[in-house]
KEDOVO-128513 format. One record per residue: x, y, z of N, C-alpha, C in turn. Coordinates in steps of 0.02 Angstrom, whole numbers, padded with zeros to 5 digits, always signed. Layout:
XYZXYZXYZ...
***
This chain:
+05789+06921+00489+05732+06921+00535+05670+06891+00501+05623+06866+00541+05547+06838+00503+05499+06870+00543+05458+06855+00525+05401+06901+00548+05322+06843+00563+05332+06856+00641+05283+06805+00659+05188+06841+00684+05159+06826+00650+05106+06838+00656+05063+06818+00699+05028+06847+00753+04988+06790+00823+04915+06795+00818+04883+06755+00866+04824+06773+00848+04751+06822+00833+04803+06871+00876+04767+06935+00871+04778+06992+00819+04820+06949+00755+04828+06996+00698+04921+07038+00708+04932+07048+00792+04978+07093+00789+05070+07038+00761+05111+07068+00744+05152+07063+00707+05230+07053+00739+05268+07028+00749+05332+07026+00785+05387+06996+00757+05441+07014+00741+05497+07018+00722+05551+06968+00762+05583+06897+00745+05625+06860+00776+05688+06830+00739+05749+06817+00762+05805+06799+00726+05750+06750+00707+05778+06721+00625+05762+06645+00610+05803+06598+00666+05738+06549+00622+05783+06486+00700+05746+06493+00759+05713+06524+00779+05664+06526+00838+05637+06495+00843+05616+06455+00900+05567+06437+00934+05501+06448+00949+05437+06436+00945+05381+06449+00976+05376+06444+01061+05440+06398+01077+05434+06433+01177+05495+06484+01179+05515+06502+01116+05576+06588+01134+05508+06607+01122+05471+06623+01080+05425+06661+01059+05378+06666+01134+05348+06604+01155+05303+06596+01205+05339+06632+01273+05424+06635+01274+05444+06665+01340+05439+06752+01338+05459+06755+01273+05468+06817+01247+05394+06859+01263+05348+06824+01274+05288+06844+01292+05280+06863+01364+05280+06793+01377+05275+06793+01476+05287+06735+01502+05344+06726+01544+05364+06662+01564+05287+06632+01590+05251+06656+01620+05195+06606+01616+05182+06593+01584+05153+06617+01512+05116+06574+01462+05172+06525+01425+05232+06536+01454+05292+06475+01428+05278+06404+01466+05272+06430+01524+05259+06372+01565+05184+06311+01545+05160+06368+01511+05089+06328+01503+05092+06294+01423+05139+06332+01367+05144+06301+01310+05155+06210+01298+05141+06172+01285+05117+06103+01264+05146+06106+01182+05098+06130+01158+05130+06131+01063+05123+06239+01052+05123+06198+00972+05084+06267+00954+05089+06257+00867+05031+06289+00843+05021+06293+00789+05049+06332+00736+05090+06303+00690+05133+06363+00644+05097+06345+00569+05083+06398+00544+05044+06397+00480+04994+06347+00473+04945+06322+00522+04894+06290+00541+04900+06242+00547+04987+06201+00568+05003+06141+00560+05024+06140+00631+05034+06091+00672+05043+06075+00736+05096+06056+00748+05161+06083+00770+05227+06057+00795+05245+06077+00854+05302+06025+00854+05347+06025+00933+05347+06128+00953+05353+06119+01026+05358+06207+01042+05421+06217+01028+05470+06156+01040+05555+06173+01031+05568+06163+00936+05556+06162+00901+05532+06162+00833+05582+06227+00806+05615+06229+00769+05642+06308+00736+05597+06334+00678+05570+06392+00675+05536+06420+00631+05613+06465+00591+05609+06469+00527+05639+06493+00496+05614+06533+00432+05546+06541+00425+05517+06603+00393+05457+06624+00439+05419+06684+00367+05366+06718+00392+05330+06672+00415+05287+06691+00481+05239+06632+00488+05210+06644+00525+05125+06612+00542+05078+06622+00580+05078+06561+00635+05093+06608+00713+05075+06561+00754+05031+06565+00809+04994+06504+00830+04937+06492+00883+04999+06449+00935+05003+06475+01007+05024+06436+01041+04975+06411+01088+04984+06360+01096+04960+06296+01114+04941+06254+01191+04898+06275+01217+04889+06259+01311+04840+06198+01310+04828+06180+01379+04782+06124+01381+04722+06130+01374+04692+06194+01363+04625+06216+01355+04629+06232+01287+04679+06186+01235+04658+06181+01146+04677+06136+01135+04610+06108+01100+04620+06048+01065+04680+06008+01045+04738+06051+01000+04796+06043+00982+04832+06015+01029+04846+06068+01088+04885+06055+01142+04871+05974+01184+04798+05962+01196+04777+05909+01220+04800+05844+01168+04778+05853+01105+04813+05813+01050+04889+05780+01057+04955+05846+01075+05009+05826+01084+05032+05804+01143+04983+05833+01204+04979+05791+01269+05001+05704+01246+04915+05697+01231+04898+05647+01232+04943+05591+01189+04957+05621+01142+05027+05574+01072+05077+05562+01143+05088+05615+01161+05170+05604+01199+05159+05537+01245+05101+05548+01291+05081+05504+01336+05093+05447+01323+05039+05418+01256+05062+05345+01215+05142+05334+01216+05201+05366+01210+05256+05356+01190+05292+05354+01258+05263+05390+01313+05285+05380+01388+05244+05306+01390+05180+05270+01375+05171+05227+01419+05217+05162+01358+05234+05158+01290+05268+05133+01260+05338+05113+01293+05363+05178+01326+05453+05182+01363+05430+05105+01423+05383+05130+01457+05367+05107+01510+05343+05021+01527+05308+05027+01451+05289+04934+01430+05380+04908+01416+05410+04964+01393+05471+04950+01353+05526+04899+01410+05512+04930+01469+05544+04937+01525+05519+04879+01562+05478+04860+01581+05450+04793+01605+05423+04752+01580+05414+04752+01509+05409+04684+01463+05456+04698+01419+05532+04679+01408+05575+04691+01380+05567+04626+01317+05578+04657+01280+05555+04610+01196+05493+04637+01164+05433+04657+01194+05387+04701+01192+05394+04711+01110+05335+04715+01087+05350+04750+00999+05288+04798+00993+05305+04851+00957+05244+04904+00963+05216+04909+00873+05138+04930+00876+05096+04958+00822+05125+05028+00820+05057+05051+00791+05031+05123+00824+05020+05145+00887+05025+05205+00903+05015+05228+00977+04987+05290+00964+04909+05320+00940+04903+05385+00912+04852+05413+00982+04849+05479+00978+04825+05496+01021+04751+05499+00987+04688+05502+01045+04616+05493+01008+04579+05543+01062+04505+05542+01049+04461+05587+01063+04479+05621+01143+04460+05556+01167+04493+05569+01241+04550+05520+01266+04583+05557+01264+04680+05502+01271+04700+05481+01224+04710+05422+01230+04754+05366+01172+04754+05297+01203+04797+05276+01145+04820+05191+01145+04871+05169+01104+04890+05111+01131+04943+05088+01103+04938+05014+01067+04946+04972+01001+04928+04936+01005+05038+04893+01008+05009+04853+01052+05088+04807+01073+05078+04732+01051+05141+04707+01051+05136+04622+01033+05180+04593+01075+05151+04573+01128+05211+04547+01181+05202+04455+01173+05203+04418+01108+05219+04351+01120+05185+04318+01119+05219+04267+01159+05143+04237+01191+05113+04236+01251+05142+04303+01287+05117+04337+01330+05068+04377+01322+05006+04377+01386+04944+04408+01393+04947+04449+01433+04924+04533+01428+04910+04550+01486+04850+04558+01514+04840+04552+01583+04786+04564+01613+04782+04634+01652+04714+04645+01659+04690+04707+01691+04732+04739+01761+04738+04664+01774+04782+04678+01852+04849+04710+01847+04878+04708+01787+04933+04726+01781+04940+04807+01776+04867+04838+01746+04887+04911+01709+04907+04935+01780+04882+04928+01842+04933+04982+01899+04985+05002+01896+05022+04950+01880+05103+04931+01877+05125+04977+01818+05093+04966+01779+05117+04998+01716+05112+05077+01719+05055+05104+01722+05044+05161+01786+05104+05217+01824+05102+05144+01864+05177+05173+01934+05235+05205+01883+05239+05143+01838+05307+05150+01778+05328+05227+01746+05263+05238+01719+05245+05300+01686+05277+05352+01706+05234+05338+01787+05246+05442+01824+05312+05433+01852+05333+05362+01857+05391+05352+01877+05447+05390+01821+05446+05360+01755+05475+05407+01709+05445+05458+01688+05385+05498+01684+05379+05559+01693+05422+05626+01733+05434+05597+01800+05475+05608+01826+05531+05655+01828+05558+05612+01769+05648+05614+01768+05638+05694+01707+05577+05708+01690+05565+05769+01644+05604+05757+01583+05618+05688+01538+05657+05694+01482+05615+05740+01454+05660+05744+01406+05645+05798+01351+05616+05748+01277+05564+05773+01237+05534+05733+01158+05598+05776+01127+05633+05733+01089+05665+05743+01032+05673+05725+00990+05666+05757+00942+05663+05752+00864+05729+05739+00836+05715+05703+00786+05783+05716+00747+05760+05658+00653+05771+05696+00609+05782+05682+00562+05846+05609+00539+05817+05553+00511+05857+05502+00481+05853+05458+00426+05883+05446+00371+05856+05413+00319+05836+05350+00313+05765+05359+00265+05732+05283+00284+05781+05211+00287+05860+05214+00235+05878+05180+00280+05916+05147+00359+05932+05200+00386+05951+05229+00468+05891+05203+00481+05843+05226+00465+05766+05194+00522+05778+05113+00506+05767+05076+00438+05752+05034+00416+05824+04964+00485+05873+05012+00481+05928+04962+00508+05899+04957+00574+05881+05038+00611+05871+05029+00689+05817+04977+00690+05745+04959+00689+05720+04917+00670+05724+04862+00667+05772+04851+00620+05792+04767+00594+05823+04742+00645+05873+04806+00677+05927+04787+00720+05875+04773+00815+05807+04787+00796+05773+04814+00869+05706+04745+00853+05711+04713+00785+05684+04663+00794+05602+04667+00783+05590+04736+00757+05523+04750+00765+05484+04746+00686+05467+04704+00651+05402+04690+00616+05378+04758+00598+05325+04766+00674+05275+04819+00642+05297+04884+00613+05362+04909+00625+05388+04984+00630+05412+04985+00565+05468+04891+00556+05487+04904+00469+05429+04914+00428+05360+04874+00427+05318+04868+00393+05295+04946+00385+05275+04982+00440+05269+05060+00422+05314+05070+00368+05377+05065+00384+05422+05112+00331+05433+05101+00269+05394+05033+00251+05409+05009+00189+05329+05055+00142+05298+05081+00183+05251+05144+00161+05257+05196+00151+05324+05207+00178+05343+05308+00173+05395+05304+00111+05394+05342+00100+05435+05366+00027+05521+05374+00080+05569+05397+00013+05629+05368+00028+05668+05432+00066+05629+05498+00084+05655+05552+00099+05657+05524+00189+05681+05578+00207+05684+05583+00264+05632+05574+00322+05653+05545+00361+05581+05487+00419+05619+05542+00483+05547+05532+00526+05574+05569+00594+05566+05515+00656+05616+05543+00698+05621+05476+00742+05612+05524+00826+05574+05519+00870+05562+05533+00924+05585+05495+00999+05649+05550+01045+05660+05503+01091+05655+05520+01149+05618+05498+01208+05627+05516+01252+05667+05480+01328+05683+05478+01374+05742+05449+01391+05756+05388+01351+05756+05331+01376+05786+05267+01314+05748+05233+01289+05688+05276+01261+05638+05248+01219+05645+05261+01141+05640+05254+01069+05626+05270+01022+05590+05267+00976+05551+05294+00948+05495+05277+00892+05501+05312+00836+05469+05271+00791+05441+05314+00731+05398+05361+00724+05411+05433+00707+05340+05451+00730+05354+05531+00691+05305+05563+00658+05286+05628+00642+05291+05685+00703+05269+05658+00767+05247+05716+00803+05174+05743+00810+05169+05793+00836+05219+05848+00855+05189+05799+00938+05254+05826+00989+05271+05813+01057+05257+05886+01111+05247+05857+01181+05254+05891+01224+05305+05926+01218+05342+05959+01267+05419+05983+01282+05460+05925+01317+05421+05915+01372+05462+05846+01436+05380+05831+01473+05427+05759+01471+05367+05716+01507+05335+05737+01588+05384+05801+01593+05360+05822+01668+05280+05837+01680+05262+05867+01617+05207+05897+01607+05148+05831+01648+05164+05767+01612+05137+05737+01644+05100+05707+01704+05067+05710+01733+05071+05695+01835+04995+05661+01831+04963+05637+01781+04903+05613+01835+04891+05549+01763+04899+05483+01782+04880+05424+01713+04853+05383+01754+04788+05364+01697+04751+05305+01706+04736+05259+01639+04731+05188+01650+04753+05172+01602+04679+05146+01574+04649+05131+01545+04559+05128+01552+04537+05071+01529+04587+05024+01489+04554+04951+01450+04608+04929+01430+04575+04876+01404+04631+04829+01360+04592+04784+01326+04613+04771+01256+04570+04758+01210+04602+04701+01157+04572+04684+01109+04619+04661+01034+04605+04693+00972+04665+04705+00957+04658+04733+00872+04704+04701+00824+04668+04690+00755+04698+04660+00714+04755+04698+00688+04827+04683+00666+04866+04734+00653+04839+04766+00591+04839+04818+00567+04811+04864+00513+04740+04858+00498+04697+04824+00555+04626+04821+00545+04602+04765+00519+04662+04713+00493+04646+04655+00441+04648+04588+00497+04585+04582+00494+04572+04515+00521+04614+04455+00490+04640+04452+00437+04687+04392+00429+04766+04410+00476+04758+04457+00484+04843+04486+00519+04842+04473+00616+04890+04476+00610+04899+04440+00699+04852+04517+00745+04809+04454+00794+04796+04539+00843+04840+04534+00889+04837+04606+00895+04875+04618+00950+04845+04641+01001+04873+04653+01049+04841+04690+01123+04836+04761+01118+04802+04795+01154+04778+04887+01129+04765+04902+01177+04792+04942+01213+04809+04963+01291+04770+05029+01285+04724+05036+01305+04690+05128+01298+04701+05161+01369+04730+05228+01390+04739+05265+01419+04731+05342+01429+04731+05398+01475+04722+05462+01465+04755+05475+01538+04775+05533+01498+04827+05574+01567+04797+05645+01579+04831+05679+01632+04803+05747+01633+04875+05771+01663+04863+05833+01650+04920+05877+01685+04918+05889+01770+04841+05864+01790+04863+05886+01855+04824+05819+01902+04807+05784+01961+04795+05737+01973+04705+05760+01991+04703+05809+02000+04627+05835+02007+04601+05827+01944+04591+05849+01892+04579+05839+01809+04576+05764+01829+04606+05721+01840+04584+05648+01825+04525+05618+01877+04542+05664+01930+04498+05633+01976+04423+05667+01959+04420+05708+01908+04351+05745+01908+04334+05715+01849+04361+05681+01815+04360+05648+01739+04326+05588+01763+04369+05550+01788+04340+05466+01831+04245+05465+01870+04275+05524+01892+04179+05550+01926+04125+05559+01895+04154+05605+01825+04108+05606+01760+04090+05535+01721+04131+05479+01732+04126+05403+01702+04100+05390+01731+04083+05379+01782+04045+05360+01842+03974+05375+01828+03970+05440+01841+03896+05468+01833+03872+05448+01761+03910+05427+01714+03891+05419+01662+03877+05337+01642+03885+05308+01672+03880+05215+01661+03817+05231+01702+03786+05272+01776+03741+05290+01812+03677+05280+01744+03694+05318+01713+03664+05341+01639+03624+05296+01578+03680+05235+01587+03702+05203+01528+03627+05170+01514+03596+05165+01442+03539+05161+01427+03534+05097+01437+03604+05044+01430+03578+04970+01459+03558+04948+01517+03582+04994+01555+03604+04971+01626+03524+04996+01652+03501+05081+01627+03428+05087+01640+03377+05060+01607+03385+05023+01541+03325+05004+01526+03335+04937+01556+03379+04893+01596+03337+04850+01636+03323+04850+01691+03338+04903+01727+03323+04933+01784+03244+04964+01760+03220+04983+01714+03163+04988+01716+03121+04957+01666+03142+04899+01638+03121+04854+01631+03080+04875+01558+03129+04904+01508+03108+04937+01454+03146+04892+01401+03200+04849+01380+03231+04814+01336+03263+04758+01379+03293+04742+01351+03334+04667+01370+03375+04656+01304+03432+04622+01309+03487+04583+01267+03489+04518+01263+03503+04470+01219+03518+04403+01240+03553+04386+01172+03625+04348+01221+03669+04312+01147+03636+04277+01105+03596+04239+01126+03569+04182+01079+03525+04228+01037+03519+04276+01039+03444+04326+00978+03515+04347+00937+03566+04366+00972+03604+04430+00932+03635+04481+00968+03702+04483+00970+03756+04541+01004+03699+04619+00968+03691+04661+01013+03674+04691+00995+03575+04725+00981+03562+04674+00946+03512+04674+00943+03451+04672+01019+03393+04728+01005+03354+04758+01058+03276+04713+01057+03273+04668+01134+03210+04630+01148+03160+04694+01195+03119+04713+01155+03070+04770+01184+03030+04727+01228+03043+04750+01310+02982+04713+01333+02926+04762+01347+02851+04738+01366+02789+04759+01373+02809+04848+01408+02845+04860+01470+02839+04921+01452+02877+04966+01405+02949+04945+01410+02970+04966+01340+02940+04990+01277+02902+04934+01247+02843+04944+01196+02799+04985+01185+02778+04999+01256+02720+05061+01253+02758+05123+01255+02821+05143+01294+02854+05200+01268+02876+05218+01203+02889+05177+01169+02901+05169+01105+02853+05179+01058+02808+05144+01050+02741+05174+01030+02743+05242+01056+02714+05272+01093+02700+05319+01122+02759+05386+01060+02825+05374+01069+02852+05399+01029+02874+05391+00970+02844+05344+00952+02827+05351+00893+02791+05373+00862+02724+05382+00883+02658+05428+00898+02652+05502+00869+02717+05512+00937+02726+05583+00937+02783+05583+00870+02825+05563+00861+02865+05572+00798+02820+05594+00732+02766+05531+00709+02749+05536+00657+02691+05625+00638+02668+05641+00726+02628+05703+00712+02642+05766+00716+02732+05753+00740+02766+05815+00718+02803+05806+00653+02808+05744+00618+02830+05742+00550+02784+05781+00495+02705+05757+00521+02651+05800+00470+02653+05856+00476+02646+05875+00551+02641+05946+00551+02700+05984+00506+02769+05973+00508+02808+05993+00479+02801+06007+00405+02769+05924+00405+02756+05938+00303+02711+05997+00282+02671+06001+00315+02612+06042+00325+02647+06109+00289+02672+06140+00356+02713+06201+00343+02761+06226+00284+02807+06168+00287+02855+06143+00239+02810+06175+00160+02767+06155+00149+02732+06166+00097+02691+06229+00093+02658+06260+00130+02627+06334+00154+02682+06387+00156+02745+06375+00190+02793+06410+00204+02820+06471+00154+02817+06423+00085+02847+06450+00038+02811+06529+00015+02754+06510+00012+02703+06548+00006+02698+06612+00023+02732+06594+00091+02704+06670+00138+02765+06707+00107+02722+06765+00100+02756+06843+00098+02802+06839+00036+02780+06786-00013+02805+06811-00078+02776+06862-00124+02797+06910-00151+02768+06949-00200+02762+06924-00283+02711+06934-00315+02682+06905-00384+02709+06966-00425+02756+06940-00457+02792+06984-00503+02793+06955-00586+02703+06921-00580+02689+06925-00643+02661+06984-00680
***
């Protein structure tokens, strides 16, 4: 038996070999239903995962970070299946999950994609979402990875592996997709139901401008189709926002290529707000020093 520790300190007893969703059912088939990952000794793995000692676990919903984390990984590897599936030859980067969602970076050729396409790609997704495969793991030696690879034609994936040491590589599959990949995963892509796909970009492979770019597909999913539609509303109100878009709407800065990407043309009213706070900056900077220096003072006792 091992002895699993939760977050509230209390203590429970399970054959080794368990699971964090035996553990999570063993609780309450609801909170099974809601498990995503879960955290074992502050490290983040699959819920179907076997624990085989003492150990501390956090299980894992969409309202923690973690859980949103392995959402979001899985997602990249559903919309990977899915590029896999209608651009067949397709070659993949990285696909990591990020702040909000993820991305994938792909090399399809001398094929381009355009914006018009992410719908399609989209449909693909919830289309295989769907079918509820299951993320599975499985352990293979770097050379097993190194052949699938060679044999799958893919560059970027050998080049990973010629970075990992010679022990054992983990390989992640969900219906007839496969990758290289650490983890940790959803349970099944069912979880899935609401993707949008948000840009498309270029990135150099490993950041190195001498190396081929590739295309970088950014996306975010939610578990339920409301969550996306209240997400999209919040983008919205927020470009509403966007300090470029209002300072020429009120006629406070301006941009121009020929000065400089980036660089800020203050016009006449602009200027005077600026001043103005600057004003105010520099006379709450004194005042501060002021204090800063008096401060010390107060209410010390002279214990000469």
């Amino acid at each position: 038996m091992i002895k699993i520790t939760l977050p509230d300190g209390s203590v429970r007893e399970y054959e080794a070999g368990t699971t964090s969703m035996d553990i999570a059912r063993s609780i309450s088939e609801g909170l099974a239903r809601n498990v995503l990952a879960a955290k074992v000794n502050g490290e983040i793995w699959d819920a179907s995962r076997s624990i085989n000692t003492d150990s501390t676990l956090q299980l894992l919903t969409w309202n923690d970070t973690g859980g949103k984390f392995a959402f979001w990984h899985s997602s990249a590897h559903l919309m990977a299946e899915a590029l896999e599936s209608l651009y067949p030859g397709v070659k993949f980067g990285i696909g990591p999950a990020i702040e909000n969602g993820f991305y994938y970076d792909i090399d399809l050729g001398e094929r381009s994609l355009s914006p018009e396409e992410l719908p399609k790609i989209e449909e693909k997704m919830l289309e295989l979402a769907r079918q509820k495969n299951e993320f599975k793991r499985s352990n293979v030696s770097k050379s097993e990875a190194v052949d699938y690879f060679r044999k799958k034609d893919d560059e970027y994936k050998l080049e990973l592996l010629q970075d990992l040491t010679d022990g054992e590589i983990t390989f992640y599959q969900q219906g007839n997709f496969v990758d290289l990949c650490r983890g940790p995963h959803i349970p099944t892509t069912e979880k899935i139901k609401a993707v949008k796909l948000t840009n498309i970009a270029g990135a150099y492979w490993r950041g190195d401008e001498k190396r081929k770019q590739l295309t970088r597909i950014y996306g975010i999913t939610f578990p339920q189709q409301k969550e996306l539609t209240e997400y999209l509303a919040l983008l919205e109100e927020a470009k509403k926002r966007d300090h470029r878009k209002l300072g020429a709407e009120l006629e406070l800065f301006a941009f121009s290529e020929r000065v400089g990407a980036g660089l800020v043309l203050w016009l006449p009213k602009g200027t005077v707000v600026r001043n103005r706070l600057q004003n105010f900056l520099r006379k709450e900077q004194s005042k501060r020093g002021y204090q800063e220096v008096m401060t010390p003072h107060i209410g010390k006792k002279n214990y000469m």
